[in-house]
C-alpha positions in Angstrom: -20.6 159.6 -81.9 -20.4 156.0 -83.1 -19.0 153.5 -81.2 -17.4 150.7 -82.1 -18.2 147.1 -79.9 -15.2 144.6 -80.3 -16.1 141.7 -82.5 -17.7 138.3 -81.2 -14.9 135.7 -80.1 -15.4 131.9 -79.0 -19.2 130.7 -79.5 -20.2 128.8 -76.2 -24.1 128.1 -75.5 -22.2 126.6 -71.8 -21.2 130.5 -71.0 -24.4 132.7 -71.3 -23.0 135.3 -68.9 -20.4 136.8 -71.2 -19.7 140.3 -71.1 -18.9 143.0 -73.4 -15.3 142.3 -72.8 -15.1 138.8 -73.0 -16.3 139.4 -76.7 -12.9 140.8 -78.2 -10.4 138.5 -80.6 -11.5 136.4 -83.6 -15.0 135.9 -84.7 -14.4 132.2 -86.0 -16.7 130.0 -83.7 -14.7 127.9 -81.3 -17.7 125.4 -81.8 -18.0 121.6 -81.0 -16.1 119.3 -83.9 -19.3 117.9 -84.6 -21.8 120.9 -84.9 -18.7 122.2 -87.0 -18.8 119.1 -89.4 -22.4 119.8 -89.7 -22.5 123.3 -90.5 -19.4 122.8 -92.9 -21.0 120.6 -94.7 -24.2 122.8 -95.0 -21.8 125.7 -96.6 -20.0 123.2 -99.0 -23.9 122.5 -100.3 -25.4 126.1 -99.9 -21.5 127.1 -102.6 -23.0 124.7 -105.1 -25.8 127.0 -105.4 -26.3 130.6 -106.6 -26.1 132.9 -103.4 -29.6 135.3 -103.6 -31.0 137.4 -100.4 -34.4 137.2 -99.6 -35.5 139.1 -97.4 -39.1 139.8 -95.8 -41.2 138.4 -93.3 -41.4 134.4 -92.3 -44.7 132.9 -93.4 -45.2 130.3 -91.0 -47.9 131.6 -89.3 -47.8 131.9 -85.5 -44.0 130.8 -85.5 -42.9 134.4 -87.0 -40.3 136.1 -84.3 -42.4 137.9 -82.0 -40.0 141.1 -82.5 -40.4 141.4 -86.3 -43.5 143.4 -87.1 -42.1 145.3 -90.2 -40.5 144.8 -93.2 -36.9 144.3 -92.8 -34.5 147.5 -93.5 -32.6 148.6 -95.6 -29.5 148.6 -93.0 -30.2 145.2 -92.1 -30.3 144.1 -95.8 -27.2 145.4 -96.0 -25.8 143.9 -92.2 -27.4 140.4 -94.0 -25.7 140.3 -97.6 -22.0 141.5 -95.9 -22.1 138.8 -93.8 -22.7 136.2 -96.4 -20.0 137.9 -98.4 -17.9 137.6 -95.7 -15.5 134.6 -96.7 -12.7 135.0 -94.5 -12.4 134.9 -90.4 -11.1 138.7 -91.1 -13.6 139.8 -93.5 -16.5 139.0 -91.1 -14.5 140.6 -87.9 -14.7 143.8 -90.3 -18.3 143.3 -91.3 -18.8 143.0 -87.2 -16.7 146.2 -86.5 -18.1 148.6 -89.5 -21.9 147.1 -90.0 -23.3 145.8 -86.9 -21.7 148.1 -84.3 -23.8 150.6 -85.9 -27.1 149.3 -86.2 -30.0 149.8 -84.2 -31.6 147.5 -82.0 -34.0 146.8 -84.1 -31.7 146.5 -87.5 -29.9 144.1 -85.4 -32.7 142.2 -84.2 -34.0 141.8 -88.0 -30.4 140.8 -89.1 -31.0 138.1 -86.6 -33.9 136.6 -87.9 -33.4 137.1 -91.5 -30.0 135.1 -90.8 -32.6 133.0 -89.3 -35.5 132.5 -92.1 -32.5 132.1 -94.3 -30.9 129.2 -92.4 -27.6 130.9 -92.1 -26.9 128.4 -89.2 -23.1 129.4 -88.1 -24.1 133.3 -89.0 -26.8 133.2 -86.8 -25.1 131.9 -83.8 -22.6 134.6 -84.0 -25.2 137.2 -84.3 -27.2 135.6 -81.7 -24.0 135.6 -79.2 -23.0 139.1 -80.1 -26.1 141.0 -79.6 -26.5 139.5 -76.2 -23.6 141.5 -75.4 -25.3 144.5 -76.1 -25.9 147.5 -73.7 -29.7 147.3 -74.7 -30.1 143.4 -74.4 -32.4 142.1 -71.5 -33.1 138.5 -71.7 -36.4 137.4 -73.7 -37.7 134.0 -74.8 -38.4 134.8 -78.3 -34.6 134.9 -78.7 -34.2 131.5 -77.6 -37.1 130.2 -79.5 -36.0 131.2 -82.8 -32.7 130.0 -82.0 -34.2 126.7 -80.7 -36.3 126.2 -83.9 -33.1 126.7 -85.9 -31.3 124.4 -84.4 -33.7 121.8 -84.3 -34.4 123.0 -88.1 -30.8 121.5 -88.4 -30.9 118.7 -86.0 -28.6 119.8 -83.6 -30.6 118.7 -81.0 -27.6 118.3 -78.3 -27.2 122.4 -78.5 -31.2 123.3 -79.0 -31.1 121.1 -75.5 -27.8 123.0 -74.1 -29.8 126.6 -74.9 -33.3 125.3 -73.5 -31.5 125.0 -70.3 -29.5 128.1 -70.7 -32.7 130.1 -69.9 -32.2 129.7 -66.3 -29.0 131.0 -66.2 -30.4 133.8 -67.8 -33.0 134.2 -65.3 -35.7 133.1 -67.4 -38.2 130.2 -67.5 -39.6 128.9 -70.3 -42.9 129.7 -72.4 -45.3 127.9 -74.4 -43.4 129.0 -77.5 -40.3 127.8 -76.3 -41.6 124.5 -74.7 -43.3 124.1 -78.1 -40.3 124.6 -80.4 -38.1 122.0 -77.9 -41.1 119.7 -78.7 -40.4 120.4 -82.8 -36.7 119.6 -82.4 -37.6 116.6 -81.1 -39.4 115.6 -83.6 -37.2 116.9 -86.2 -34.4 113.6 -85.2 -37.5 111.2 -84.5 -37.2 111.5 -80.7 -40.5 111.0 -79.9 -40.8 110.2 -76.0 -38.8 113.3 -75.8 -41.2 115.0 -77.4 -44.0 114.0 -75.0 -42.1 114.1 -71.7 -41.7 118.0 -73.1 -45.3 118.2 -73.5 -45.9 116.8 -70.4 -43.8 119.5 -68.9 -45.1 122.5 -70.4 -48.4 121.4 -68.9 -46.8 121.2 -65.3 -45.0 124.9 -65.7 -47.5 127.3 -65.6 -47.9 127.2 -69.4 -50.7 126.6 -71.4 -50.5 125.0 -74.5 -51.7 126.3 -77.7 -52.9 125.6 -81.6 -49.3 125.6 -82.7 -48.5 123.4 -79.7 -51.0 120.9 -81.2 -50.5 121.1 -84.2 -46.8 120.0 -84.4 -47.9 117.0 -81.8 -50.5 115.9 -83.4 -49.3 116.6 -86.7 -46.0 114.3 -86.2 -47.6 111.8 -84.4 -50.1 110.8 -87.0 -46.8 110.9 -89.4 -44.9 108.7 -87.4 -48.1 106.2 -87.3 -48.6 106.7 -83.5 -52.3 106.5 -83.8 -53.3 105.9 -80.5 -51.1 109.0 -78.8 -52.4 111.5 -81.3 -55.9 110.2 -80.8 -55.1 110.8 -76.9 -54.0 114.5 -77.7 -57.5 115.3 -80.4 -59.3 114.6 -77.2 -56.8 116.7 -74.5 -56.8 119.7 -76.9 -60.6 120.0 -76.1 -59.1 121.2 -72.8 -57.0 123.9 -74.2 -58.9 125.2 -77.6 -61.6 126.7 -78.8 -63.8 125.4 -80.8 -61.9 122.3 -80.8 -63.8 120.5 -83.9 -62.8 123.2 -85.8 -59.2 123.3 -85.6 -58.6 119.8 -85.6 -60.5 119.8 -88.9 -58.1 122.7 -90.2 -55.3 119.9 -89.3 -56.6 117.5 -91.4 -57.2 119.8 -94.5 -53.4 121.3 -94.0 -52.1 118.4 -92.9 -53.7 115.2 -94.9 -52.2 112.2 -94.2 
């Protein structure tokens, strides 16, 4: 027997407790004017050009999603291309009611991140709001990562900010991924003392940080021409790596200045 989940409604990163209930009427975001100006104006850019799928794994190295470890399938193709054919607040309700009621946990977890990978901002958030309504869906930090990378991605920093502190209300604390990915998004709108009073937090949780941690401080900092902060961090990674010669000289090579 297939059932049939009612289709996501208002889009509120302020109420992460919504039930299965609470999901029922129109699927176009109630979203904040500006994050709507934004995103608007990412669609009126992504029309000028030709609309192909892609779809596979991210290659990005340790920043894949931490649920994907096979290639995508063929239902979630198809869950990915309906919803960017989706043009109309009805058309997508349909796509909701007739594609993504039926997939699998899984499916539905790869339509997420290839919505993701793809940048598929307001797509993504709707997704990312209706699955958590899901009689499967426990809380997990890779969710909010991803989501927190794509945000900052799109320098929306006010809502990646809104969903870091979500977690609690979820029952969740933070890990080193998602500490690290708040630290990007900083970055990504030139906040920079942001950046390290996130660092500086991650190391007072019970987190450790790791290469990808380093990489994106050290990586920026050197970028934005804070010499003597980055030189600070090359000597704290000792801490925290192995082989610590060795990986900052794989920075330099990736990452020349």
């Amino acid at each position: 027997m297939v059932l049939l989940f009612p289709p996501v409604q208002a889009i509120s990163f302020t109420s992460m407790d919504m039930t299965k209930s609470s999901v029922m009427g129109s699927v176009k975001p109630h979203l904040p004017q500006k994050m709507m100006r934004m995103m608007s104006e990412k669609t009126r850019q992504q029309k000028a050009r030709v609309s192909v799928i892609t779809c596979g794994l991210r290659r990005e190295g340790p920043r894949k999603p931490l649920w994907r470890s096979r290639v995508i399938s063929r239902e979630a193709i198809q869950a990915v291309h309906a919803l960017k054919l989706a043009k109309s607040d009805s058309k997508l309700e349909q796509v909701f009611e007739t594609r993504l009621s039926r997939l699998l946990k899984a499916d539905l977890l790869d339509t997420l991140a290839e919505l993701q990978r793809q940048n598929e901002l307001e797509l993504a958030i709707k997704v990312f709001e209706y699955l958590k309504n899901e009689v499967w869906y426990r809380p997990d930090p890779s969710l909010y990562s991803n989501m927190i990378q794509t945000l900052g991605k799109n320098k929306l920093i006010e809502f990646a900010e809104e969903l870091f502190a979500g977690l609690e209300k979820e029952g969740l604390k933070p890990d080193t991924r998602t500490f690290t990915e708040m630290i990007g998004a900083y970055f990504q709108v030139g906040e920079i003392g942001k950046a390290i009073e996130t660092y500086r937090k991650l190391k007072e949780s019970s987190c450790v940080p790791d290469k990808l941690t380093f990489t994106i401080l050290i990586r920026n900092l050197l970028k934005a021409g804070e010499e003597e902060l980055a030189a600070n961090l090359k000597k704290e990674c000792a801490k925290y790596i192995d082989y610590p010669e060795k990986f900052l000289e794989e920075i330099e090579q990736k990452h020349p200045r």
